[in-house]
N, C-alpha and C positions, 0 to 999 in steps of 0.2 A: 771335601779335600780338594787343594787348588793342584790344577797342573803344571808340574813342573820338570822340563825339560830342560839335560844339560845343554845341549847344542846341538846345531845341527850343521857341522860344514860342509856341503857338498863336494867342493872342486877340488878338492886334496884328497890323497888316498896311498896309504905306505904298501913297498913290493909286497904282492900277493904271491904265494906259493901254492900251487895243486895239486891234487892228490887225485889219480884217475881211478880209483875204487870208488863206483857208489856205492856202494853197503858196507861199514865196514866194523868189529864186531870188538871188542879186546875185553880180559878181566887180568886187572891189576891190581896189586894191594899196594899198599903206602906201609909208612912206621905207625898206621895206629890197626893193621893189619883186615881194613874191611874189607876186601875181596869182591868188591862189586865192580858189575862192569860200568863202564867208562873208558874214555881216554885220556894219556898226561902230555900229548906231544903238542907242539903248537904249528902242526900242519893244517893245513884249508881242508875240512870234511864238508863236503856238501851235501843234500838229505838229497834222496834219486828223485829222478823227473819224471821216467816211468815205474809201471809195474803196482802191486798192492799196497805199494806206502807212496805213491808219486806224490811230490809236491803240492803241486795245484789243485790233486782231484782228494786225496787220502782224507776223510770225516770221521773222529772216533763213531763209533756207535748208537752213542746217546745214550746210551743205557746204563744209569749211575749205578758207580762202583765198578764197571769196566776197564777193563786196562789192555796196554797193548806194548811189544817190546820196540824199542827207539830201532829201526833197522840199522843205523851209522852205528850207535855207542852202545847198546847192548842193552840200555838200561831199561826195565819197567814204570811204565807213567802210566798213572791212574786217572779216573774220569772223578771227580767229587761232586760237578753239579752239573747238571741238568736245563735248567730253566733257565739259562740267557739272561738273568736279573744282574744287572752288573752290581761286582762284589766289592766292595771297600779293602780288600786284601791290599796291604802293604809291608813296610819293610818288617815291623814291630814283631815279636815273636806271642802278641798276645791272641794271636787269633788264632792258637793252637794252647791246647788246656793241659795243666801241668805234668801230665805221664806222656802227654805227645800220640794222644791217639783218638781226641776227635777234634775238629775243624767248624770254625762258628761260618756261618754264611748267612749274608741280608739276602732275606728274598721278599717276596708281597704276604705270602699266606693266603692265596687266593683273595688279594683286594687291588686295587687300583696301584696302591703304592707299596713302594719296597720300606715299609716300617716294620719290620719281623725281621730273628734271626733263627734262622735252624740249628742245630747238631748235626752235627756232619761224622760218623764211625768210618775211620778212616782207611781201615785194610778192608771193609766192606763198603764202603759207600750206603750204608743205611742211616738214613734219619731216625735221629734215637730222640729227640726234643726237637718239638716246633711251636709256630704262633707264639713265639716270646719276644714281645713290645719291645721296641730297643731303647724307646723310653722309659723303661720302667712302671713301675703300675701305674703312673700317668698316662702311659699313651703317647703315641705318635715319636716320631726319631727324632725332632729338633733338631741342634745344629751340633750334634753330638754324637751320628751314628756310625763315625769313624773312630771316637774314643774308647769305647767300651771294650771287653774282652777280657779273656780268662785270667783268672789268679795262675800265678808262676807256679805256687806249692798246691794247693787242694785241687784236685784235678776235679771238683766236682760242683767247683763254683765259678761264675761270671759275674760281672759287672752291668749297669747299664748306666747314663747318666742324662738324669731327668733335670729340666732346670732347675733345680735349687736341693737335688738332692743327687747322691750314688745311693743304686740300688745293687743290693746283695741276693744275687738269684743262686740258690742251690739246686742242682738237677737232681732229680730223683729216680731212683731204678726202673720207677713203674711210669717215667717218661713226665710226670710232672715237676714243678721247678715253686720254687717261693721267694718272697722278698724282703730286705729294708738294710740299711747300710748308714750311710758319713752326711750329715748335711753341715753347712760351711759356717760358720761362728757367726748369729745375728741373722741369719737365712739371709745371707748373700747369694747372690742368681750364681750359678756356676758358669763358666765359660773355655769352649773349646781350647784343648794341649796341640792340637797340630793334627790329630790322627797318623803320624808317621812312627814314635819312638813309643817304649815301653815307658807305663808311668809306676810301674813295678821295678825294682832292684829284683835279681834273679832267685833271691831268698825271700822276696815276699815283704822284708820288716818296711821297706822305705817305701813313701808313697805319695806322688806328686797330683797336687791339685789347684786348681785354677779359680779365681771368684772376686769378687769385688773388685775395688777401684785398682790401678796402679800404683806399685808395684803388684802382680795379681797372681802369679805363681809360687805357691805354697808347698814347703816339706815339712810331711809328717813321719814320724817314728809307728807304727802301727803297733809297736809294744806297748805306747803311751800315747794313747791319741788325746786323753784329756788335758796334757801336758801344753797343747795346742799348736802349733807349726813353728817352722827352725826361725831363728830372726834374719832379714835381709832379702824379705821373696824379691823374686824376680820378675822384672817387667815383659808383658806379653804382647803390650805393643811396638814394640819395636822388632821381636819377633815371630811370633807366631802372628801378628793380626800382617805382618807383612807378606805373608804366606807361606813362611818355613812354619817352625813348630819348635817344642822343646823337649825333653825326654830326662833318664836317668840312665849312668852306666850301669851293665849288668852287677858290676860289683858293688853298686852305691854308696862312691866315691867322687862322683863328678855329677854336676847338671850339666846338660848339654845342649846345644841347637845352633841356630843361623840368625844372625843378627843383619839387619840395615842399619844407615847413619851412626857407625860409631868409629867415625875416622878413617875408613877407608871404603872405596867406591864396590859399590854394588854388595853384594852378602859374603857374610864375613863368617866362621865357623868360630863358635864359642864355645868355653867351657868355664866350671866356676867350682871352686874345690870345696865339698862338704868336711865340714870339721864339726866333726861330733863328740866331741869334748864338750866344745862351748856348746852346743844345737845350734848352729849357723852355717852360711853361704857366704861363701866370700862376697864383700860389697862391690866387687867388680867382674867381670867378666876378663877373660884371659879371648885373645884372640889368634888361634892358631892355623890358619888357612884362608885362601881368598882366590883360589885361582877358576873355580868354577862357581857352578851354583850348587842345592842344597840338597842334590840327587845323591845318600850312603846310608851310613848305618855305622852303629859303636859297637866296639867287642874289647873285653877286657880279658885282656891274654895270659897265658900261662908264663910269661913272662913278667909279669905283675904291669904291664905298661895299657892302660887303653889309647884304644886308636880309633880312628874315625877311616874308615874303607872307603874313598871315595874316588873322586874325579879330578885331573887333570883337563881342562880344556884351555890355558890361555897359550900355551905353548908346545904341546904334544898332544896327543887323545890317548891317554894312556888311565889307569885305577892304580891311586896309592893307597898304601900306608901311611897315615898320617896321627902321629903322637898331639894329642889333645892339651899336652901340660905345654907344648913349644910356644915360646913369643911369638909371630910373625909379623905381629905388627910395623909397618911402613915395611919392610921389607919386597925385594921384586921376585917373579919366580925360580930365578934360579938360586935365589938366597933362603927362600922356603924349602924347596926338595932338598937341600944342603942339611936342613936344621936334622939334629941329633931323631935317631930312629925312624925319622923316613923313610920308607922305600918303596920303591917303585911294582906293581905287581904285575900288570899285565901290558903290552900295547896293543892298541886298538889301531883304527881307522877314521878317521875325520867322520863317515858318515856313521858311526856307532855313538849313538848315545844309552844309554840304562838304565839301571835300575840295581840298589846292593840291599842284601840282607845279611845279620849275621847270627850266630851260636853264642845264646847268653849263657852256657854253665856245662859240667860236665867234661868228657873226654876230647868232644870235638870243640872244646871252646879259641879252639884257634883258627877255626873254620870260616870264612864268610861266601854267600853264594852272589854273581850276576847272572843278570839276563842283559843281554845288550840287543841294542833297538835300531836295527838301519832302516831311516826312514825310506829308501830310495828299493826296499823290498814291498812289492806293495803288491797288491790283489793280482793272481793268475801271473805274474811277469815271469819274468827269466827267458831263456830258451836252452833247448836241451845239448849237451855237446854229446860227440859222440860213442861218450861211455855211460849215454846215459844221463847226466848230471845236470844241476839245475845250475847256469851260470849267466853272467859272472859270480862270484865267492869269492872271499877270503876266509882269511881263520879267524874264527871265535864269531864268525857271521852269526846272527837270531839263536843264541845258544842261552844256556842254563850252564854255567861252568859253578864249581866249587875250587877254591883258591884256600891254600892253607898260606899265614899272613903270615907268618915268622921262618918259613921254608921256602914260602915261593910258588910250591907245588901248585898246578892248577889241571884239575881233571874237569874237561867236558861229559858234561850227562846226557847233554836232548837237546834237539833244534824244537825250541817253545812254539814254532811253527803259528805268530802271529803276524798277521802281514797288514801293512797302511797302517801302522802303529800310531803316525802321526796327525792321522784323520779322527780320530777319534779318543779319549783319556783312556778310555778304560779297554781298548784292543793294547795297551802299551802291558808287558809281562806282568809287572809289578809283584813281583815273588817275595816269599815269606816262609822264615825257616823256623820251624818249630824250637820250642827251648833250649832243646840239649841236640838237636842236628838229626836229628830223627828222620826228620824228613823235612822237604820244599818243596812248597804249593806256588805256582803261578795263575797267572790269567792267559787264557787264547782266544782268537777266533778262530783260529783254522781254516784262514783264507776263506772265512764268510765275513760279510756286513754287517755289524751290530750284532753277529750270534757270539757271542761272550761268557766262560765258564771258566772254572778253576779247578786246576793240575795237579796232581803229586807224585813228584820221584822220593822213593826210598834213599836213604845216603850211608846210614850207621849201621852195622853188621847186628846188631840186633834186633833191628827193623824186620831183618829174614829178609825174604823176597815177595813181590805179590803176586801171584800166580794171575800168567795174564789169559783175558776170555777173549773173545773173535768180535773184531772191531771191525764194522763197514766201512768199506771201500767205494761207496760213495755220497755224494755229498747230503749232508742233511740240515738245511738252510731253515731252521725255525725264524718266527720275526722276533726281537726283543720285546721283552716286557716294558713298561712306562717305568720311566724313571724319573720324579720329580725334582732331582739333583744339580 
């Protein structure tokens, strides 16, 4: 997966407001009545500087499946790994398996290289499958160990994609798994979707895949796969090989992704309307955004509109709503934010950049989560004021916020507590929200070097709560493992 940050402005920076409570605790419901804590205001919380959860010094435990509660926002965040092996965790909801209760993680399996994926049991933090190839019974990850990832519907199956096939791993109760799956018309090589979007519709029938020449992006109907793929695939170099990727909306209604060179400077946000009448893609791409780069995520809302959750950078530092079926083409920015069902969700700070995920289906489908990323927080800084607090801050600083897109509503869960984000890919959050909102997993290091694992806060009320166990207080600096990536 390539890095891709939306910006970084240092020397600007909008009125900060503070808030002299370092601990600070709330539980709130919303209209869809989950009563977990958080908070909805958009004051500066900053995480304490001293004390058992300080800034600088506070280390979960290590101990997978431990959890501890956020001292600011009240919420419980869970440990899921262990071993430091950096995780391909991204926006896509596929690395949570279709009931939303375990979590795929690349790790080595005791080898050199991180070519294996665990099972991850996510109110325990128990590996329930391990040692499974993420290339499939071929062996070794290839150039594909960001694609793979659970079916939407069978919670009991994964993917992996080997070069010239997808392979069908079923997990088994008694911790074994089996294989064989889709190979491409003619044994065409397959090739990488992007690793960022779901190549699943959130019902499982639709299903994007990648292979031979250009045009190289293929829809299939999985009710009819002999039927063979929609007419009009979509070109992958221009892109996905440019470093975005291309995806499906939950409702599989639209392809979607980031385009280069198609008439407007720098990456362009696309979309392209499936018409399943005829089995086709529209012969064109729609170009509906252009003001950042390819840093969001799609949700198809209970409003029937998909939108694209993303970034403002040429003119504000702000996270919109942005409606996917709009023209923008030649258009400036303030003729884009204008266009019909845009809206604005949060503002930031010049020095925030992020990372969005969102809620393919169910109650909280109007949900999307950030983590936002100041690169100018970086290992042991700040200094303490004198209540205590880690400063300077602003609001919505190294947070995990959940933003409802059609309300506005935005509740803070946890300061993701990753720092020098910009030193390194994978200390950047890069969060991911299970199917139906269940839960969001991130990446930290927790103000260590290269020690890199992955998070989960509970969000949907029938998640429950995770009952949290006693997390060390001080630092525990494992080295990483080799990552040949």
């Amino acid at each position: 997966m390539t890095e891709r940050h939306c910006w970084s402005r240092l020397s600007r920076a909008l009125p900060r407001v503070l808030l002299a409570a370092a601990c600070v605790t709330a539980s709130v419901s919303d209209g869809g009545g989950f009563g977990l804590p958080s908070l909805t205001d958009a004051l500066t919380h900053p995480p304490p500087a001293t004390g058992p959860f300080a800034y600088n010094s506070f280390v979960p435990s290590g101990t997978q499946g431990a959890s501890y509660v956020d001292p600011v926002f009240g919420t419980t965040v869970r440990q899921l790994t262990t071993d430091h092996v950096n995780d391909d965790i991204y926006a896509r909801n596929m690395w949570w398996n279709a009931d939303e209760m375990r979590y795929l993680h690349r790790t080595t399996n005791g080898t050199p290289f991180a070519d294996f994926w665990e099972v991850i049991d996510v109110a325990t933090g128990k590996v329930t499958h391990r040692g499974i190839p993420i290339g499939g019974v071929v062996g070794g990850a290839g150039p594909f160990a960001a694609d793979g990832g659970f079916d939407p519907v069978d919670p009991n199956v994964l993917y992996a994609l080997g070069p010239t096939s997808i392979y069908k791993i079923t997990l088994n109760a008694d911790g074994t798994w089996s294989v064989v799956y889709f190979t491409p018309p003619g044994g065409a090589p397959l090739k990488s979707l992007g690793g960022t979007l779901n190549w699943f519709d959130a019902r499982g029938r639709y299903m994007l895949v990648r292979y031979g020449a250009e045009p190289s992006v293929h829809l299939y109907d999985r009710q009819n796969l002999a039927a063979g793929p929609y007419v009009n695939p979509v070109r992958g170099d221009n892109t996905i090989d440019t470093g975005s990727y291309i995806g499906i909306t939950p409702d599989g209604q639209f392809l979607v992704g980031y385009a280069k060179g198609l008439g407007l400077q720098g990456l362009v946000g696309v979309s392209w309307k499936i018409d399943r009448a005829k089995r086709a893609i529209a012969p064109s791409p729609n170009m509906f955004w252009s003001l950042c780069g390819d840093h969001g995520s799609f949700l198809s809302a209970s409003d029937g509109h998909n939108y694209m959750i993303t970034f403002d950078c040429y003119d504000s530092p702000e996270i919109w709503r942005v409606d996917i079926t709009n023209n923008a083409k030649g258009l400036g920015y303030a003729q884009q934010k204008a266009l019909p069902n845009n809206k604005r969700l949060i503002t930031l700070t010049w020095n925030d950049a992020g990372h969005v995920t969102t809620v393919a289906r169910g109650p909280l489908q109007d949900w999307a989560f950030l983590a936002t990323e100041d690169g100018t927080d970086t290992f042991n800084s700040g200094t303490a004021d004198a209540n205590g607090n880690i400063m300077p801050w602003h609001a919505y600083r190294q947070e995990i916020i959940a933003v409802n897109v059609l309300t506005g509503q935005a509740r803070s869960l946890a300061h993701h507590r990753s720092r020098s984000v910009f030193n390194h890919y994978f200390a950047s959050p890069r969060l991911s929200a299970s199917w139906g909102g269940m839960y969001v997993g991130f990446a930290s290091n927790f103000n260590q070097s290269g020690v890199n694992d992955v998070y989960v806060v509970p969000f949907s009320a029938t998640s429950g709560t995770i009952s949290p166990t006693v997390s060390s207080t001080s630092p525990n600096r494992g080295l990483p493992r080799s990552d040949r990536r």
